[in-house]
C-alpha positions in Angstrom: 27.7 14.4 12.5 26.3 11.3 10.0 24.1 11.9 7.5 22.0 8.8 6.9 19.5 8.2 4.2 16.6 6.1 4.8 13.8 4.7 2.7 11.8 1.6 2.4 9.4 -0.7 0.9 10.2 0.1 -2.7 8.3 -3.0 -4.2 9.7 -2.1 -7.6 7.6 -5.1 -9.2 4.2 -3.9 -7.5 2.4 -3.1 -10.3 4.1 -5.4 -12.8 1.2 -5.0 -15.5 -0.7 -2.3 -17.6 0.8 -0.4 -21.0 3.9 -0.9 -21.1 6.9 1.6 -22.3 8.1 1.0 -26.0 11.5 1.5 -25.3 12.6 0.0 -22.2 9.8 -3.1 -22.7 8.6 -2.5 -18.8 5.5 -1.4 -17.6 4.9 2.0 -17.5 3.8 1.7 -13.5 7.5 -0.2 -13.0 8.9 2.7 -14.7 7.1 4.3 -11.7 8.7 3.2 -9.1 12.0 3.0 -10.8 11.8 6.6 -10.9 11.8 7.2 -7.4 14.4 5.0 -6.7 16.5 6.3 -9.2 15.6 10.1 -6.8 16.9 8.2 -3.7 20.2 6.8 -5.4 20.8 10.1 -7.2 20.4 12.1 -3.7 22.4 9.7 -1.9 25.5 10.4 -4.3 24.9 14.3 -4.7 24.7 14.8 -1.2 27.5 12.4 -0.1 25.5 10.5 2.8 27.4 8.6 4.8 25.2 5.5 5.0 22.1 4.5 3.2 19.7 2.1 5.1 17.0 -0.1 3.4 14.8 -1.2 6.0 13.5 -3.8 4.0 10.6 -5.1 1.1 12.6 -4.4 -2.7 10.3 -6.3 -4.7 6.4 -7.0 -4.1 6.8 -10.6 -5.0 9.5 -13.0 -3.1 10.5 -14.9 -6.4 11.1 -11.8 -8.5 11.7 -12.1 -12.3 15.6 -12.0 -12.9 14.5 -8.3 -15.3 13.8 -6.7 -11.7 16.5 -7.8 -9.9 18.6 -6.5 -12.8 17.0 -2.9 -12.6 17.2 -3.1 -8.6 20.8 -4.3 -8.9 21.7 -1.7 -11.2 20.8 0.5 -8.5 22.6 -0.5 -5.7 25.9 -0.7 -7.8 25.1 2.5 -8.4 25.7 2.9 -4.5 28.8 0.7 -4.1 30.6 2.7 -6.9 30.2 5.7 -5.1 31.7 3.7 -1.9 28.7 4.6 -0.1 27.9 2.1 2.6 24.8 1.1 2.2 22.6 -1.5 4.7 19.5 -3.7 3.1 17.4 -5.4 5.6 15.3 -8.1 4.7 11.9 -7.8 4.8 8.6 -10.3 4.7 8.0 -9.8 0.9 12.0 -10.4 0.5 11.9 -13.7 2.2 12.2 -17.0 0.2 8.7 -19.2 0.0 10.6 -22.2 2.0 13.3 -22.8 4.4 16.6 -23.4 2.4 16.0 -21.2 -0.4 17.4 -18.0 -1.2 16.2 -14.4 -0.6 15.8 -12.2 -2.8 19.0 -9.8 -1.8 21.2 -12.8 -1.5 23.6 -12.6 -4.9 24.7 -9.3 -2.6 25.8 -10.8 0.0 26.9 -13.8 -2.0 29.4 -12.3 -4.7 30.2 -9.4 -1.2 29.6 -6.4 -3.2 31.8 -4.0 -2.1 29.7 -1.5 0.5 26.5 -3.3 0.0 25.4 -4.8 3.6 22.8 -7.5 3.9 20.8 -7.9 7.2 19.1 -11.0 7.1 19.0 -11.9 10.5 19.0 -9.7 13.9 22.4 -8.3 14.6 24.7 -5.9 16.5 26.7 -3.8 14.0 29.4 -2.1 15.4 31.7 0.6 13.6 33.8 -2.5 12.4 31.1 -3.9 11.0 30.3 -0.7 9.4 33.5 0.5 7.7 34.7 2.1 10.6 31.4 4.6 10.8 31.5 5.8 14.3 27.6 4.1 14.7 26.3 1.4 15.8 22.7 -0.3 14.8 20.7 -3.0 16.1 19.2 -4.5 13.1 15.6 -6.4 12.8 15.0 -7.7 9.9 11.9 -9.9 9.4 11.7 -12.9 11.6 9.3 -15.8 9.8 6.9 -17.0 12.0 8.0 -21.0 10.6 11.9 -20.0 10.9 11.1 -19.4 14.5 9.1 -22.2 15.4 11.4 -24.6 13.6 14.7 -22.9 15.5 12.7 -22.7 19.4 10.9 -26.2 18.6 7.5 -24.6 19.1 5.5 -27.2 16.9 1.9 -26.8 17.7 2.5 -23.7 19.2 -1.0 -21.3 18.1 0.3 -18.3 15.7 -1.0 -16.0 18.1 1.6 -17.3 21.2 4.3 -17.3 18.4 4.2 -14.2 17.7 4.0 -13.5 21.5 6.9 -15.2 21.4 8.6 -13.4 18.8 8.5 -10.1 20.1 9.6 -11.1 23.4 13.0 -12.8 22.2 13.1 -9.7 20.1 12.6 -7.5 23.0 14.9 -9.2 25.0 18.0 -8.8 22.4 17.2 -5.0 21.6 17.8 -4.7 25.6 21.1 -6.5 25.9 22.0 -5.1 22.6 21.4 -1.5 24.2 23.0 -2.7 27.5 26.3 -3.4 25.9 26.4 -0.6 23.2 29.3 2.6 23.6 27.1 5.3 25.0 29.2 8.1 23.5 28.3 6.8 19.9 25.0 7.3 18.2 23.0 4.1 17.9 20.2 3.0 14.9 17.5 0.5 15.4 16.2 -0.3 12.1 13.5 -2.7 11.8 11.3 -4.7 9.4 7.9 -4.3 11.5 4.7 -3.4 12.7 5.4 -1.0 16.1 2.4 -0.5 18.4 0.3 2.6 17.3 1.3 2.8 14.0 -1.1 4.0 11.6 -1.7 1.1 8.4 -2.2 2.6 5.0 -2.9 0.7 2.2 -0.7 -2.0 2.4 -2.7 -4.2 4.3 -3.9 -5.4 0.8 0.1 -6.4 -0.3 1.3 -8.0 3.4 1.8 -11.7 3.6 0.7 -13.2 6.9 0.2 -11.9 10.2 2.6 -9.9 12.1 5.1 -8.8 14.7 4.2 -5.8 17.0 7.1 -4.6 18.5 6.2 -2.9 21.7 6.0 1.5 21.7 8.2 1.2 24.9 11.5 -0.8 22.4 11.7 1.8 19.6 10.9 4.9 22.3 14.0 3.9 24.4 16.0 7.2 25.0 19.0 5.1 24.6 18.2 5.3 21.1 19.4 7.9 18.2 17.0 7.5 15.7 14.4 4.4 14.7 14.3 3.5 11.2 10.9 1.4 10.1 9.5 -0.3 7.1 7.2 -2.8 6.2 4.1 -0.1 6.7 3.4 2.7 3.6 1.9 5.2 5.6 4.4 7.9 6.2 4.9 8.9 10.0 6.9 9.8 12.7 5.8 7.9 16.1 7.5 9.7 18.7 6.6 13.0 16.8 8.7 16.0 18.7 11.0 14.0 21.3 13.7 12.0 20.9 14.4 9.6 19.5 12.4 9.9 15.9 11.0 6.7 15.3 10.6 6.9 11.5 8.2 4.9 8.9 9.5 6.8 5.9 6.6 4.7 3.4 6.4 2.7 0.5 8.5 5.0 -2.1 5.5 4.9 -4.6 1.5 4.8 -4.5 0.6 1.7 -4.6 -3.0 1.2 -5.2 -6.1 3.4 -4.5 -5.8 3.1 -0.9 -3.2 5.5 -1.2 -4.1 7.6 -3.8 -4.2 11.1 -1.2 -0.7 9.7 0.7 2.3 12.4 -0.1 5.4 9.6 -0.1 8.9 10.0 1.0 12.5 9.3 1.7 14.4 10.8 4.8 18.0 12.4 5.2 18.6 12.1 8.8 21.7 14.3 10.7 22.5 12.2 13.6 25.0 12.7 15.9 24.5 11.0 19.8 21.4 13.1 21.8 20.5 15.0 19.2 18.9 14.3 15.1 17.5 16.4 12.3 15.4 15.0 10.5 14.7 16.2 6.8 11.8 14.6 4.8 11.9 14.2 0.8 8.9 14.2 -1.1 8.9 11.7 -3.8 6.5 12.9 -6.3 5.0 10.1 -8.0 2.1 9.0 -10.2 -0.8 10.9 -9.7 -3.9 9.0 -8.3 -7.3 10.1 -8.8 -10.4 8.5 -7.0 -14.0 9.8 -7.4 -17.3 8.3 -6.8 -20.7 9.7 -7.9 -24.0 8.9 -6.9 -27.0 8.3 -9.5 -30.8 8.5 -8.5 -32.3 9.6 -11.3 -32.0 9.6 -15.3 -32.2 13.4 -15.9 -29.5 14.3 -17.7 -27.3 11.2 -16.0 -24.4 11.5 -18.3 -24.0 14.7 -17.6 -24.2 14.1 -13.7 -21.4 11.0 -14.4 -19.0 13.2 -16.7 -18.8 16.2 -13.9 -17.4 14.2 -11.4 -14.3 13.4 -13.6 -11.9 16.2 -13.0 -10.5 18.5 -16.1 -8.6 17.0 -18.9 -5.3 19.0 -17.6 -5.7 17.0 -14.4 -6.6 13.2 -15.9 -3.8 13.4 -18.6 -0.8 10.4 -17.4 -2.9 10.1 -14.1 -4.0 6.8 -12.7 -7.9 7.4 -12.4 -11.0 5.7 -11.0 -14.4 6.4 -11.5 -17.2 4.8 -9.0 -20.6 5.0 -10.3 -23.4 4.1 -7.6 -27.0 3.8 -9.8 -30.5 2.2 -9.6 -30.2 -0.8 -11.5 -32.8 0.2 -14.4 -30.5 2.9 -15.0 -28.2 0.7 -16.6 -28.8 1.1 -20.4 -28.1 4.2 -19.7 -24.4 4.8 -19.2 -22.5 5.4 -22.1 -19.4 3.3 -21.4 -17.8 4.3 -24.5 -18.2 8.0 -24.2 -16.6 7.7 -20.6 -13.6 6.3 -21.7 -13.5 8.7 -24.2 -13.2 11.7 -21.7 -10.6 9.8 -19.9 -8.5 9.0 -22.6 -5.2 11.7 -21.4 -5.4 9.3 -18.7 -2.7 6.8 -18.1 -5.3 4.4 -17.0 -9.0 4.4 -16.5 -10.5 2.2 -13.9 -14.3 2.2 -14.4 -16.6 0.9 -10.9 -19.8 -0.2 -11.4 -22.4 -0.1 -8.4 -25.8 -1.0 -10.1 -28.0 -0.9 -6.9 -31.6 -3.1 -6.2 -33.8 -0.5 -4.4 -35.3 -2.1 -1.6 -38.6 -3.4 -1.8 -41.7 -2.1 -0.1 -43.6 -3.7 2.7 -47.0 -4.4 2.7 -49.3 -2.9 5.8 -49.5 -5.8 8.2 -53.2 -6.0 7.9 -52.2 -7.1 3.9 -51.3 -9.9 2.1 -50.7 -10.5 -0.9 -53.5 -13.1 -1.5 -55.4 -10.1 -0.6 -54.5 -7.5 -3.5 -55.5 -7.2 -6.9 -53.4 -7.6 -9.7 -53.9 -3.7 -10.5 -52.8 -3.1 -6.9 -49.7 -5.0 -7.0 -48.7 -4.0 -10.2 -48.9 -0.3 -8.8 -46.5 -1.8 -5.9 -44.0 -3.2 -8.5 -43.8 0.4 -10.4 -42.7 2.5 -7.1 -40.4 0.0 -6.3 -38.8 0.6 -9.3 -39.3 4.6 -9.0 -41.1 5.1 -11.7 -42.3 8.5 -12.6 -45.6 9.0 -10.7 -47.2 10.4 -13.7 -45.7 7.5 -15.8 -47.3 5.1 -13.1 -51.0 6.6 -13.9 -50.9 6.0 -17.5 -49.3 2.2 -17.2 -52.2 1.4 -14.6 -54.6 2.4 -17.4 -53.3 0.4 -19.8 -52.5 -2.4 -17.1 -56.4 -2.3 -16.6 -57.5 -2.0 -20.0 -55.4 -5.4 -21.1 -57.1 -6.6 -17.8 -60.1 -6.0 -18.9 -59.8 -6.9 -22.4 -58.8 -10.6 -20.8 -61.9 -10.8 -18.7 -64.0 -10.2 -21.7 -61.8 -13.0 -23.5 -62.5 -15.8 -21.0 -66.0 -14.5 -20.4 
């Protein structure tokens, strides 16, 4: 039996601003992410996997700064000093900006670190190819819409038939791949890419371009051992109870809001052929805390804003953000300061705004305004505001006594 670690979409540089740590000079939120992979590595090594498989996305950006490619370096020595195989695909946000340039795993495959296995374009990896593992795994990293194009000679080809296109020749290799493969060894498909009924999370916000959709029918194939996914953050299992497992482990840290009530993960899978356990590792992470309050009316409205933060003991190092919906007159009256004040244990305090115009009221279709006094649209103006009836009396009164007083004037 193998014992295979899989994670994915790390995107160490995803939040590559904020306070940063004294010591280390990184941001705090970097330090995040860091964190968990530093979990992954150390598991890896204590447990003495026999493979670990990236299926793809390191860095947010795909020209990361040289300081994250050292920390995600660091890492994956880490790996090949403990002479534990280990498989990186790329993924989109790994991919260089042109053709000819360099992704961002390259100086791996480049100076051949020992153990450390780049995937950069679809292959068959057999044992040999493997160090001898008795596995085998079809391997999809992401395929570039351009790279395509430019290697079919699809110019003028609309996006949508390209990437029609795409996961047809995709399709078509997984099959021949599974065709030839050793039926009495377990085989891997790991892939960088969207599969047919997957759930999105958040990460529609970070994706570059359009996608891939590999077909439910591909990663379902019974042929299969076990399916291992990246490229979405939600964590989830498609083929939930049967075999094989078709696994998107997630994005191994919260990444913005969107995510803030995602548990994340990293998965040990037992595999041997026919038959997989499947173990998943919670990652804990940076707390993320989202409320949202509604305002209608200035009676004791601090009050009503400070109860929906949650107790200091739950803000303190968590990322938090407050939403305030109000009527825009109400907005004198928010005490920004004394906000930030009871958020303060907080990491960091995001503060919404959502100052609201009420909508205005109609006049009876047998009015106009030609036909209203000034008193009676004035008394229109104060309720669409919603002013205090009692407050409306006693401004009419005086509306009519400057009224009058002006009369008298031009009289």
């Amino acid at each position: 039996m193998l014992k295979i670690l899989h994670f994915a979409d790390a995107h160490i540089d995803m939040v590559a601003q904020g306070r940063q740590d004294p010591v280390s000079g990184l941001p705090i939120r970097v330090l995040d992410f860091l964190k968990a992979l530093d979990t992954i590595i150390d598991t890896a090594i204590a447990e003495k996997v026999d493979l670990v498989l990236f299926a793809g996305d390191a860095y947010k950006d795909r020209t990361p700064s040289p300081t994250y490619q050292r920390e995600w370096g660091r890492r994956m020595m880490r790996l090949s000093e403990a002479g534990i195989p280990t498989l990186l695909l790329v993924g989109n946000h790994d991919l260089p900006p042109a053709t000819g340039r360099a992704h961002t795993l390259q100086e791996f495959e480049t100076l051949q670190v020992p153990h450390v296995h780049v995937v950069a374009q679809p292959c068959f990896l057999r044992p040999g190819d493997l160090e001898n593992l008795p596995l085998q795994v079809i391997a999809l990293p992401w395929v570039s819409r351009s790279g395509l194009m430019a290697a079919l000679q699809l110019s003028g080809v609309r996006p949508s038939d390209v990437y029609a296109e795409i996961g047809s020749r995709l399709n078509e290799l997984v099959q021949s791949w599974l065709d030839e493969a050793n039926p009495h060894l377990p085989i891997i498909l790991a892939a960088h890419a969207s599969v047919q009924s997957a759930q999105y999370g958040a990460e529609r916000s970070v994706m570059l371009g359009n996608d891939v959709v590999l077909p439910g029918s591909m990663v379902r194939d019974t042929r299969l051992d076990y399916v291992a996914l990246g490229h979405i953050h939600k964590a989830q299992n498609l083929n939930e109870g049967l075999h094989p497992p078709v696994i998107y482990p997630g994005s191994i840290e919260r990444v913005d809001f969107g995510e803030a009530e995602d548990d994340k993960f990293f998965v040990i899978a037992e595999i041997e052929k026919g038959k997989v356990t499947v173990s998943w590792r919670r990652l804990e992470g940076r707390r993320f805390i989202d409320r949202f309050v509604t305002i209608d009316t200035d009676k004791h409205l601090m009050q009503q804003v400070l109860a929906a933060l949650p107790p200091v003991s739950e803000l303190k190092d968590a990322v938090v953000r407050l939403v305030i919906e109000y009527p825009r007159e109400l907005e004198p009256l928010l005490d920004e300061v004394a906000l930030r004040r009871a958020a303060e244990s907080a990491l960091e305090f995001h503060l919404i705004r959502k100052p609201r115009m009420e909508a205005r009221l109609r006049l009876p279709e047998n009015q106009t305004v030609s036909s209203l006094s000034p008193l009676e649209l004035l008394e229109i103006y104060w309720r669409t505001l919603n002013t205090n009836p009692d407050e409306i009396d006693v401004l009419q009164k005086l509306a009519a006594e400057i009224l009058g007083s002006s009369e008298q004037l031009e009289a």
